[in-house]
VEXDREN-2710 file (C-alpha; in Angstrom, 1 decimal):
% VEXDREN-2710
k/r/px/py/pz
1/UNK/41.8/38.2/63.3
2/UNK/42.2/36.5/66.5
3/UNK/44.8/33.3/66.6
4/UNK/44.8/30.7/68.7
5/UNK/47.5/31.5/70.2
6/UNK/47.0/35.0/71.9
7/UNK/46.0/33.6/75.2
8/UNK/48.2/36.2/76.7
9/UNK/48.6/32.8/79.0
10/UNK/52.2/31.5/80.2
11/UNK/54.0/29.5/77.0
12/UNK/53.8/25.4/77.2
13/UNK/57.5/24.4/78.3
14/UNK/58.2/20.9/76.8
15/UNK/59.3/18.5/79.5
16/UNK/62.9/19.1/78.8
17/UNK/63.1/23.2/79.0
18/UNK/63.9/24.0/82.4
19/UNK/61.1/26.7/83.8
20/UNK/63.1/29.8/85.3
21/UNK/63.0/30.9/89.0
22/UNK/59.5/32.4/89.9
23/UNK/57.7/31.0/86.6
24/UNK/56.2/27.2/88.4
25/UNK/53.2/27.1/89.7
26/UNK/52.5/24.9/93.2
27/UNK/55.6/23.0/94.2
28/UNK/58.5/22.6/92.2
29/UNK/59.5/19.7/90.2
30/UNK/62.8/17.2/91.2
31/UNK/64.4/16.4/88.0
32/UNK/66.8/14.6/86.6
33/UNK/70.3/15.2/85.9
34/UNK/69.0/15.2/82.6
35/UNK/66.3/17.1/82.7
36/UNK/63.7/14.5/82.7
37/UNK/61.0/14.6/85.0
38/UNK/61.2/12.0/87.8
39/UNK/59.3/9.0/87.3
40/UNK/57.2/9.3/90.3
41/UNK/55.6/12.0/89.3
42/UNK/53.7/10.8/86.5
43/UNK/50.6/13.9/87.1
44/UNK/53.1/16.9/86.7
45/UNK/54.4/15.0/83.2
46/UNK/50.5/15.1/82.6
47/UNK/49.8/18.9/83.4
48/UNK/52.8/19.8/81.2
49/UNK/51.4/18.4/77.8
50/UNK/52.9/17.0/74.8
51/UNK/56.5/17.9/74.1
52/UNK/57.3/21.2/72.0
53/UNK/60.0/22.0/69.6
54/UNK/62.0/25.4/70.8
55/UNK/60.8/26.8/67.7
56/UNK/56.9/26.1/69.1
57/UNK/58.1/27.4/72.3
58/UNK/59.1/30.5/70.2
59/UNK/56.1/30.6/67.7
60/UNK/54.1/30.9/71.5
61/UNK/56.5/33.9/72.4
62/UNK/55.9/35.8/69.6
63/UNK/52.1/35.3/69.2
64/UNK/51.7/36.1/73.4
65/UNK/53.7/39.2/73.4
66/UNK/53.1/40.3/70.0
67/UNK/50.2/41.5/67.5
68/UNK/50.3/41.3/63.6
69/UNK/49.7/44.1/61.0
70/UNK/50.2/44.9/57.4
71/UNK/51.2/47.8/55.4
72/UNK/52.2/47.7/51.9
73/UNK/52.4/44.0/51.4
74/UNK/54.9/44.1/54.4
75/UNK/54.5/41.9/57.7
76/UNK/54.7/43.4/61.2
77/UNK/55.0/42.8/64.4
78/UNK/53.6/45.1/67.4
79/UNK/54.1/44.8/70.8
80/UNK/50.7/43.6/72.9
81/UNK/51.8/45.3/75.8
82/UNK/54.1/48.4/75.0
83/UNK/55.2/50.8/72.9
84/UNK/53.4/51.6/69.5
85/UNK/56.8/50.0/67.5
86/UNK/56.0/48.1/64.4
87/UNK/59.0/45.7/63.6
88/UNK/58.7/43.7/60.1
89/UNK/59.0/40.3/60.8
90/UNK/61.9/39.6/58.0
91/UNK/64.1/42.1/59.6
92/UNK/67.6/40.7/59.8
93/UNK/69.3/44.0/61.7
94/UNK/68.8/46.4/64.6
95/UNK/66.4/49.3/64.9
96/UNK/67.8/52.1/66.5
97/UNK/68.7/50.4/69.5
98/UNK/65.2/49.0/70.0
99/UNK/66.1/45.4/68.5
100/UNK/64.7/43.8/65.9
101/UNK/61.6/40.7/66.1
102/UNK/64.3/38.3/65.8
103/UNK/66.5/39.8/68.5
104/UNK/63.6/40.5/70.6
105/UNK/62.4/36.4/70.8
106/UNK/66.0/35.7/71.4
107/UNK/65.9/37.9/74.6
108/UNK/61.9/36.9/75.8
109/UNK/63.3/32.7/75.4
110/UNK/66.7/33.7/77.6
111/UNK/64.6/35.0/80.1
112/UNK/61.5/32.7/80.0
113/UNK/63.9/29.4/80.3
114/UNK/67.4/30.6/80.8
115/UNK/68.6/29.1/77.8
116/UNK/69.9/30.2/74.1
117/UNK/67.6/29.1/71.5
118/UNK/68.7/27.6/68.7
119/UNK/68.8/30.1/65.6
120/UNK/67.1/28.0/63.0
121/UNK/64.7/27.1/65.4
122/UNK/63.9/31.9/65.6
123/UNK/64.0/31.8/61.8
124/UNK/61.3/28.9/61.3
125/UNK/58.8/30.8/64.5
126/UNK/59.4/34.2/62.4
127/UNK/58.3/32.4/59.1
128/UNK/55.4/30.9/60.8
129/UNK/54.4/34.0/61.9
130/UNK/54.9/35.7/58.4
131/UNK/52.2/32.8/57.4
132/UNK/49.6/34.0/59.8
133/UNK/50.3/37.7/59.2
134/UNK/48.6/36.5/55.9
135/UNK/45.2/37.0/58.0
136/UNK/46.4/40.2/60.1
137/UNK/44.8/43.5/59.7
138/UNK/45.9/46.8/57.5
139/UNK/47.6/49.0/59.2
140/UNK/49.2/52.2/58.2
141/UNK/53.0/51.8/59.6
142/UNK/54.7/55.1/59.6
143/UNK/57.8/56.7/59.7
144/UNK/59.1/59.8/62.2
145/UNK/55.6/62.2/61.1
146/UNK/51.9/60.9/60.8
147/UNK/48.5/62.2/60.6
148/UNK/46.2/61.8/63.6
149/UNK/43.2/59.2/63.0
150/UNK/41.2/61.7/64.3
151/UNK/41.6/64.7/63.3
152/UNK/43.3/65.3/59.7
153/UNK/44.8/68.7/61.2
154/UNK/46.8/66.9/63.8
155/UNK/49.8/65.5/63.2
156/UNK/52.6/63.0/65.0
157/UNK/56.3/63.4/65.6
158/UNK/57.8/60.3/66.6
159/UNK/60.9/61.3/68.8
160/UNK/62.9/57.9/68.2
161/UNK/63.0/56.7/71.6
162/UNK/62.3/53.0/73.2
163/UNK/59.1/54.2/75.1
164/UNK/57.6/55.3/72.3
165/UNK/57.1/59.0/73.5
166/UNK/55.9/61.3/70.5
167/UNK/54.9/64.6/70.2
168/UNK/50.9/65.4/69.2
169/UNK/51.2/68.5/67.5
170/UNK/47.1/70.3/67.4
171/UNK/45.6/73.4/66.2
172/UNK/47.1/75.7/69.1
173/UNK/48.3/73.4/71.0
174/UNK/50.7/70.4/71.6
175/UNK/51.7/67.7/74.2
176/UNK/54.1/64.6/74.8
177/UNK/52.9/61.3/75.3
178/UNK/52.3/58.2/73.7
179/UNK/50.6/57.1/70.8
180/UNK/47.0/55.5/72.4
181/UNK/46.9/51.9/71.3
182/UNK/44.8/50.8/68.3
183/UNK/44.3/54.6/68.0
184/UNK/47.3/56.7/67.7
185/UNK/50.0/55.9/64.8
186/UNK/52.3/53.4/64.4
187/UNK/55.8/54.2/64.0
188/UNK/58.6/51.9/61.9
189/UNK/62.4/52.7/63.0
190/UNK/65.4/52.2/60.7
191/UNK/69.0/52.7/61.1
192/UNK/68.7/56.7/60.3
193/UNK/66.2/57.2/62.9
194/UNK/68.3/59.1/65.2
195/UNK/66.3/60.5/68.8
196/UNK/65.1/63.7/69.5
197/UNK/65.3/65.5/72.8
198/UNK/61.8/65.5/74.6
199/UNK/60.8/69.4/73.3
200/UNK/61.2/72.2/75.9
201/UNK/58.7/75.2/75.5
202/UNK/60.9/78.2/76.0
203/UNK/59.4/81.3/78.6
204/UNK/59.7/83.6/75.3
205/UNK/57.5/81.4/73.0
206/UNK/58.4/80.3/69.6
207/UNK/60.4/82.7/68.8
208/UNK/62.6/82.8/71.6
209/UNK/63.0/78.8/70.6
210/UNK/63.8/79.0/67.3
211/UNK/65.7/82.2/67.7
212/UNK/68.7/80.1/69.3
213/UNK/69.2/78.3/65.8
214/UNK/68.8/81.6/64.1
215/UNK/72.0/82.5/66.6
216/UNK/74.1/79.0/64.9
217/UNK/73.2/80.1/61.6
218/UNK/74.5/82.4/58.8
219/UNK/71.3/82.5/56.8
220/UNK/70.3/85.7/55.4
221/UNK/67.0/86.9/57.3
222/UNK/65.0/86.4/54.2
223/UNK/66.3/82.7/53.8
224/UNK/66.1/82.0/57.7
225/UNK/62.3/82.3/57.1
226/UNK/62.2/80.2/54.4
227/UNK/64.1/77.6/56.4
228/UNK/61.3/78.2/59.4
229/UNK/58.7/77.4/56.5
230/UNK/60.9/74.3/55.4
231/UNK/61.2/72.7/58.8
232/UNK/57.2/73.2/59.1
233/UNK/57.0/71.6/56.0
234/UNK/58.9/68.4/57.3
235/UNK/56.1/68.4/60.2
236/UNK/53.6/67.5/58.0
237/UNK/53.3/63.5/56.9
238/UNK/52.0/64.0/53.1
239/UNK/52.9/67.5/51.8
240/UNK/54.5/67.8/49.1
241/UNK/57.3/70.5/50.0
242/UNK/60.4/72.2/47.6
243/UNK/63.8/70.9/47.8
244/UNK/66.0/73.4/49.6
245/UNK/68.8/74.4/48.3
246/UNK/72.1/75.9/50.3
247/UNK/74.3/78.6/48.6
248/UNK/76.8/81.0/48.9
249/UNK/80.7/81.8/48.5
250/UNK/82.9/78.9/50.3
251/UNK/83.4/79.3/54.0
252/UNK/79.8/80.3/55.0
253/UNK/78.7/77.1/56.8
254/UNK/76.5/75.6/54.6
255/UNK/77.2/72.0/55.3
256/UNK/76.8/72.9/58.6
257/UNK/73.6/74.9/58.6
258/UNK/72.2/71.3/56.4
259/UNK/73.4/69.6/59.6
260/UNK/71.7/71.7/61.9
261/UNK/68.5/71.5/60.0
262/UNK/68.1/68.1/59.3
263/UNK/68.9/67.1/63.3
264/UNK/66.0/69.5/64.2
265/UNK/63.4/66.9/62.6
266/UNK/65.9/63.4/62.7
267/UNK/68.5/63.9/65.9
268/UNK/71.9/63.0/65.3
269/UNK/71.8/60.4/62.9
270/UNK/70.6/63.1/60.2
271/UNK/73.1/64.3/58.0
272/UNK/74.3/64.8/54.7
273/UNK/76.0/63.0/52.3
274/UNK/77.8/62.9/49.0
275/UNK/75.4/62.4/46.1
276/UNK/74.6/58.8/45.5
277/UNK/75.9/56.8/42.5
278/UNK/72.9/55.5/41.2
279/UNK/69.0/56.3/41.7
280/UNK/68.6/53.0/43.2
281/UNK/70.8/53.8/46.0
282/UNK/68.9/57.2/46.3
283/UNK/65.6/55.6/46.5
284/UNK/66.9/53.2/49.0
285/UNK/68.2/56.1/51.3
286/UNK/64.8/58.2/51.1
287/UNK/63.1/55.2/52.4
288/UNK/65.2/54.8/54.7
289/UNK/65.2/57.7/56.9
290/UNK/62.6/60.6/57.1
291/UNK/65.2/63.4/55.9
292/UNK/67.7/63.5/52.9
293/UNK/70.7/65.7/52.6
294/UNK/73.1/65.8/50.2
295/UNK/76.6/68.0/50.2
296/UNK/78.3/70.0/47.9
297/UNK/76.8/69.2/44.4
298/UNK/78.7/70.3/41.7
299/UNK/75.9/69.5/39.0
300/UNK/72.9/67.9/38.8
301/UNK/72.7/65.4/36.2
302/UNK/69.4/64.3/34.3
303/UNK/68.7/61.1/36.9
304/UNK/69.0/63.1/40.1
305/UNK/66.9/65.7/38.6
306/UNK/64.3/63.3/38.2
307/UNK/64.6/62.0/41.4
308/UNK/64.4/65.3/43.3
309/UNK/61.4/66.1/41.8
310/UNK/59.9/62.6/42.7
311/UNK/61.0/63.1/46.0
312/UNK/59.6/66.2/46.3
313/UNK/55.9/65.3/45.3
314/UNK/56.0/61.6/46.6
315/UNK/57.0/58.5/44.7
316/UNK/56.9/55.1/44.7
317/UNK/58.8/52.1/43.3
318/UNK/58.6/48.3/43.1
319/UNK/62.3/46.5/42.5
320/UNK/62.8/42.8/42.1
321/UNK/63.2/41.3/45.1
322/UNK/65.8/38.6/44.4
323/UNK/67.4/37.5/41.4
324/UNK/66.5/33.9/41.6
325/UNK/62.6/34.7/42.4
326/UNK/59.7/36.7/40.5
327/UNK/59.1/38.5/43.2
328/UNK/58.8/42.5/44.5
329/UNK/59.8/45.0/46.8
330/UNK/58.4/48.8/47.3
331/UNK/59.6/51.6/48.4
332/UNK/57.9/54.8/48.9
333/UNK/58.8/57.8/49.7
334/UNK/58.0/61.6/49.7
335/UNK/60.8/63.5/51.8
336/UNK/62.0/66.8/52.7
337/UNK/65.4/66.9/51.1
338/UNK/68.0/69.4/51.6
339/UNK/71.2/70.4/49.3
340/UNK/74.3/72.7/49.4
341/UNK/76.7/73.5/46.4
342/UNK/78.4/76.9/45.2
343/UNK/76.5/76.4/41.8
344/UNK/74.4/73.4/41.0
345/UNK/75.1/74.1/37.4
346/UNK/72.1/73.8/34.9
347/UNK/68.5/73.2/36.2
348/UNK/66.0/70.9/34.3
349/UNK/62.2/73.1/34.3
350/UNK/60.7/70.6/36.6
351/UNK/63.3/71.1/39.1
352/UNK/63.5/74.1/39.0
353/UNK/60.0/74.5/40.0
354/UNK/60.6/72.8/43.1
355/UNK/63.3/74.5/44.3
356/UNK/63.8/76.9/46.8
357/UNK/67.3/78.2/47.4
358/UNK/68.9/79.8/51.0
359/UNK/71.3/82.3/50.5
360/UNK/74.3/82.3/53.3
361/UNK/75.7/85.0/54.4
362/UNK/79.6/86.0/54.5
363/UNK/80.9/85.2/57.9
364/UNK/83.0/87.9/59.7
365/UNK/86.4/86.1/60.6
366/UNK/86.2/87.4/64.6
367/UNK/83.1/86.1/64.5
368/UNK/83.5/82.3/63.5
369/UNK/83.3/79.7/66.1
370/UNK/84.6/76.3/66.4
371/UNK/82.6/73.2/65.6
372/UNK/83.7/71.7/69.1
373/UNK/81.7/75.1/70.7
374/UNK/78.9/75.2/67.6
375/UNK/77.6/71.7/67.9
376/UNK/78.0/71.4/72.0
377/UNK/75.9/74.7/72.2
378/UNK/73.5/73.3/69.5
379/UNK/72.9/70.3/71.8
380/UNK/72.3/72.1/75.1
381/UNK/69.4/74.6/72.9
382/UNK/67.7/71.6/70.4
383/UNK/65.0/70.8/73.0
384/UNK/64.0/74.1/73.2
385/UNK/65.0/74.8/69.3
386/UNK/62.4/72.0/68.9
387/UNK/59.6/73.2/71.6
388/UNK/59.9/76.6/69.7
389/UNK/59.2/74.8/66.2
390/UNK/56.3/72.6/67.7
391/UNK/55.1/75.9/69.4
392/UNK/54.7/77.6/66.1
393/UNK/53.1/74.4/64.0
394/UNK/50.6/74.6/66.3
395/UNK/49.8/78.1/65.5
396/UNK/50.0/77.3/61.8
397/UNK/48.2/74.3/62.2
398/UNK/45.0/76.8/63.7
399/UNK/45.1/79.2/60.2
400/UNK/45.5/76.2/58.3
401/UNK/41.8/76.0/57.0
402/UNK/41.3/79.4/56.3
403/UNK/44.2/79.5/53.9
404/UNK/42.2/77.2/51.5
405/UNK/39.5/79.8/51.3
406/UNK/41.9/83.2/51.8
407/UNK/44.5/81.9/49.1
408/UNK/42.6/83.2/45.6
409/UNK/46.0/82.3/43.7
410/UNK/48.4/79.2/43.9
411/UNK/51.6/78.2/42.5
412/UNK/52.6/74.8/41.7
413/UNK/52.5/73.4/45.4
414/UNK/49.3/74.5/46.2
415/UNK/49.5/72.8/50.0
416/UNK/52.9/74.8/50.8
417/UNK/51.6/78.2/49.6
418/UNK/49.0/77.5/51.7
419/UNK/51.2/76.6/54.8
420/UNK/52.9/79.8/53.7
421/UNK/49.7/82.0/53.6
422/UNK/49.2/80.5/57.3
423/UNK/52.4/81.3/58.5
424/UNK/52.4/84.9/57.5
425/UNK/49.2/85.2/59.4
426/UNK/50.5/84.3/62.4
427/UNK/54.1/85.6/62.0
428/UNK/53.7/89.3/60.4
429/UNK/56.7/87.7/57.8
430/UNK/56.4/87.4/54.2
431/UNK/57.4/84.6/53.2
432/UNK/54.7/83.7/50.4
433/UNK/55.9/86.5/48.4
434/UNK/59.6/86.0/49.1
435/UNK/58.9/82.6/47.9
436/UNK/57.3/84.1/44.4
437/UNK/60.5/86.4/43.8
438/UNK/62.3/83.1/44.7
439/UNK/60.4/81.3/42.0
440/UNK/61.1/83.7/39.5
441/UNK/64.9/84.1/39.9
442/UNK/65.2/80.1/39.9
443/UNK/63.3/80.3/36.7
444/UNK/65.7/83.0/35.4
445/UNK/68.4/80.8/35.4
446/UNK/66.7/77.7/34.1
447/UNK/66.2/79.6/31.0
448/UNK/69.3/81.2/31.1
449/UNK/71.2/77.6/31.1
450/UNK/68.9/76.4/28.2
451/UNK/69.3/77.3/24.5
452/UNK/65.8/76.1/23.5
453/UNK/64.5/78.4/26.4
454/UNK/66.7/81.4/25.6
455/UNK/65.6/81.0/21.9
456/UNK/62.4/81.7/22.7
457/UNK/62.7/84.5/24.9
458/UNK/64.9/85.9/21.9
459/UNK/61.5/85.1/19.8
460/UNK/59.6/86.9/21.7
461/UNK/61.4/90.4/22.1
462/UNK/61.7/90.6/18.5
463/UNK/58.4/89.0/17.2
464/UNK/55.8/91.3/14.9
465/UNK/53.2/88.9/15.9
466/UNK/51.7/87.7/19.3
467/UNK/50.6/84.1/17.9
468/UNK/53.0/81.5/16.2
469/UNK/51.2/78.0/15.3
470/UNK/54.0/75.6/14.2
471/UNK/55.0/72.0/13.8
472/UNK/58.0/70.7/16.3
473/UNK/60.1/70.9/13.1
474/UNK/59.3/74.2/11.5
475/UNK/59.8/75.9/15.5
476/UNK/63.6/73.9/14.9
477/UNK/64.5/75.4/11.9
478/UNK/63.3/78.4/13.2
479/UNK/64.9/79.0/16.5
480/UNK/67.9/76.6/16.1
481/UNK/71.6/78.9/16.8
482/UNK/73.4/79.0/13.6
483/UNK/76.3/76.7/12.7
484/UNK/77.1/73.9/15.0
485/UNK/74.4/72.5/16.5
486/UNK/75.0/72.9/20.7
487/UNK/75.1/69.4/23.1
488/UNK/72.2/70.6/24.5
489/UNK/69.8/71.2/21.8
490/UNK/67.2/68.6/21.4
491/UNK/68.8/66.4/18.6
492/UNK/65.4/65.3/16.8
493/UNK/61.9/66.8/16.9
494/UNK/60.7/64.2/19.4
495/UNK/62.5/65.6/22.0
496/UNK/62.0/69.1/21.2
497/UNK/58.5/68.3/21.8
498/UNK/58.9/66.9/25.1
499/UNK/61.4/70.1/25.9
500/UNK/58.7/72.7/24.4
501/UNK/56.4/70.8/27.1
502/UNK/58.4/71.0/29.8
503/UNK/59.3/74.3/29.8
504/UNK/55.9/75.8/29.3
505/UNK/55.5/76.7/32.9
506/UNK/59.0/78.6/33.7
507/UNK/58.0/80.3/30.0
508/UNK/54.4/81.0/31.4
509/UNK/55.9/83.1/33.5
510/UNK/57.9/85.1/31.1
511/UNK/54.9/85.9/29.2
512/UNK/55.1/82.7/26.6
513/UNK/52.1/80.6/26.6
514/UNK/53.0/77.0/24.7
515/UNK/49.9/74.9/24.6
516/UNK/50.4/71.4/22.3
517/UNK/47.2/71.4/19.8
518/UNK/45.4/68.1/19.2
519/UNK/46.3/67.0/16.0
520/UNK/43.9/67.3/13.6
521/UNK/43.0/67.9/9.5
522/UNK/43.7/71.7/10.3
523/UNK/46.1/71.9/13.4
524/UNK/49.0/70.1/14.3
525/UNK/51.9/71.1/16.5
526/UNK/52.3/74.2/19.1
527/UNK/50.7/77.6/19.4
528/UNK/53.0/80.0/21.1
529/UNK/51.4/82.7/22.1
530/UNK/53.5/86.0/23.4
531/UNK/51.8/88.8/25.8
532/UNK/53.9/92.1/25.3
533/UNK/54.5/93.4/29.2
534/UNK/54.3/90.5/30.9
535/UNK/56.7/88.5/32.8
536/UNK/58.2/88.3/36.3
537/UNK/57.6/91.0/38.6
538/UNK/60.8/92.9/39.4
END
């Protein structure tokens, strides 16, 4: 909707603002010592109009140089004339260095009259502008990756500068530039968003590019593929992606390898960080910044399980806003998240279904650098380290669409097994099938660390029959461990339910179908069904 006030004409100065140098038109104005215009010239006093409040002056400002969207409930302002920025108009802080709305009008009425305007006077233009945002048009408001308008293959990476400058990233082929206006994306910045060098495309091609953070690292070469496949994941604005997950012995740079990962999609500001205390303050981070890394877990309790997954697969949450109002505040999120930790302890089913673990490698002594040389060498290589990632999305992004039709069978991700399928074709690697074996060891251990599992594995090696139709509680009294019962046995038949459900899939696997019959005159309960032979592949 078009407002009155985007003339994209100069803003009315009340008779009392001073005009800067180079801003009159015709001859300039004698005036007072107070500021007043001089009584003989009663036509000027005309031409300047009524008298405006600094905060109309500033309401002027904002509508000239500015133009209002919405995305999820949430106001913002774009620059007319500039980079494709979205800043929400009840922003309080800084973004990134590029200022917020509020900052901004502070800087535009300093230079338009060369004089400090008064605060309350910003905070009652801003809430006049929240009003007419009321009226302003949807607009998706994204952050560090989005889709192309046009072309549902393409896809954005915002580099975090002021300019604007992204990176369009098409079927075989990509470019720098900025975002065309009303066209392209628009990009929202936070305090995480951290700049990325402009990407270099390296005389050897991708893999010369990428090869010089395969030189930093002490990934296994199974696991530095994966971690390709995971960095093209986080390329992609809507995929849903598995969590990765550091390990090895102590001393093999796995902190550091997180580091080094997470600054290849977020710059600098990326890193990781000791788990947070509550799943509020987890949320909050994910929405804050477009990659999540968290150090040295020594256990993974039932919250941050949930949590993982929902950050894997997308999520969204509405919080009360303030404690004295009714009101709401979303946050949405669906990140690529990174972790590191000797042994993360006991996996919950769903997580560890999403999961996909990088094994480190021992590091030689003599061979060990300093962080002073690792990081200053890491800096001089991430443009190309970046040209050689964008260099191979682009192939991937080609063989995308035939994946969906070449792809017969599809695990639980169906969109990264396809990015897999695509990167295989254009790589000669194997990383679909190294995910599989992955797949299977992590389910391994997830029925390995549970007794309600691990009883039913026990079932099944010893069973005379391949069919067992049975009530939650009968399947208890069956398959509970003698004598005391163990803290992590369901403790009534409600949540042995929910566990049996759960852990159909990882059981699936291991040749135990569970399907939950409708209850009826006849049937009630679980059919477990064993196949003889079957399980993971070796």
């Amino acid at each position: 909707m078009n407002h009155p006030f985007t003339t994209r004409l100069p803003p009315p100065f009340p008779a009392t603002e001073p005009r800067p140098a180079g801003r009159r038109t015709g001859e300039a104005a004698e005036s007072s010592p107070t500021g007043d215009a001089a009584p003989d010239e009663p036509q000027q006093r005309a031409e300047r109009g009524p008298k405006l409040s600094q905060a109309d002056i500033l309401l002027h400002l904002g509508m000239d140089e500015y133009h209002l969207v919405r995305h999820d409930q949430t106001a913002y302002a774009v620059p007319a004339a500039g980079p494709p920025i979205a800043r929400p108009l009840r922003a309080n802080g800084g973004f990134s260095g590029t200022g917020s709305l509020r900052q901004l009008l502070n800087r535009s009425y300093v230079l338009a009259t060369g004089r400090a305007p008064s605060q309350g006077c910003l905070t009652d233009a801003i809430a006049s502008m929240d009003a007419l945002a009321l009226d302003a048009e949807e607009r998706p408001v994204c952050l560090r990756i989005a889709a192309d308008p046009a072309d549902e293959q393409a896809t954005w990476l915002d580099l975090g500068r002021s300019d604007g400058l992204s990176v369009l990233i098409e079927p075989d082929t990509w470019s720098v530039t900025t975002p065309p206006v009303g066209e392209g994306p628009l990009w929202r910045r936070t305090n995480l968003t951290g700049e990325l060098p402009i990407p270099e495309r390296d005389p050897g091609g991708w893999r010369a590019g990428l090869g010089l953070l395969r030189e930093l690292s002490a990934l296994t070469e199974p696991s530095w593929r994966m971690a390709v496949a995971w960095l093209l994941a986080g390329l992609r604005p809507d995929m849903p992606r598995p969590t990765g997950y550091l390990n090895g012995e102590p001393g093999t740079a796995k902190t550091t390898t997180a580091r080094q990962m997470l600054r290849v999609l977020d710059g600098i500001r990326a890193e990781v960080r000791s788990v947070p205390r509550s799943e509020d303050d987890a949320m909050v981070t994910a929405s804050a910044g477009w990659t999540m890394g968290l150090d040295n877990l020594a256990g993974i309790p039932q919250w941050l399980s949930d949590f993982l997954c929902r950050a894997s697969t997308g999520a969204a949450v509405a919080k009360r806003e303030m404690y004295t109002d009714g009101d709401v505040t979303s946050w949405a999120y669906k990140r690529p998240v990174l972790l590191t930790a000797i042994d993360v302890g006991a996996l919950q089913a769903d997580l560890g279904d999403r999961l996909l673990p990088f094994t480190m490698e021992a590091i030689d002594p003599k061979a060990r650098r300093s962080e002073h040389d690792l990081w200053r060498r890491y800096r001089a290589a991430h443009g190309r380290i970046l040209g050689g990632l964008v260099d191979l999305a682009a192939a991937v992004w080609a063989r995308l669409p035939d994946a969906a039709e070449q792809l017969t069978r599809k695990p639980r991700m169906a969109d990264w097994a396809e990015m897999l399928w695509a990167l295989d074709a254009v790589t000669g690697w194997d990383t679909l099938d190294t995910y599989t074996r992955a797949q299977h060891s992590v389910t391994d251990d997830v029925i390995d660390a549970d007794p309600v599992a691990t009883a039913l594995t026990r079932w099944s090696a010893t069973a005379t029959t391949t069919q067992w139709q049975a009530t939650a509680a009968q399947i208890d009294e069956a398959l509970r461990p003698p004598g005391a019962i163990p803290d992590n046995w369901p403790k009534t038949t409600a949540r042995l339910s929910a566990r049996l459900t759960s852990l159909a899939p990882v059981l699936r696997q291991h040749g135990i179908d569970i399907r939950k019959l409708q209850r009826t005159s006849i049937a009630r309960g679980f059919l477990i069904t064993r196949h003889p032979g079957s399980g993971p592949p070796a």
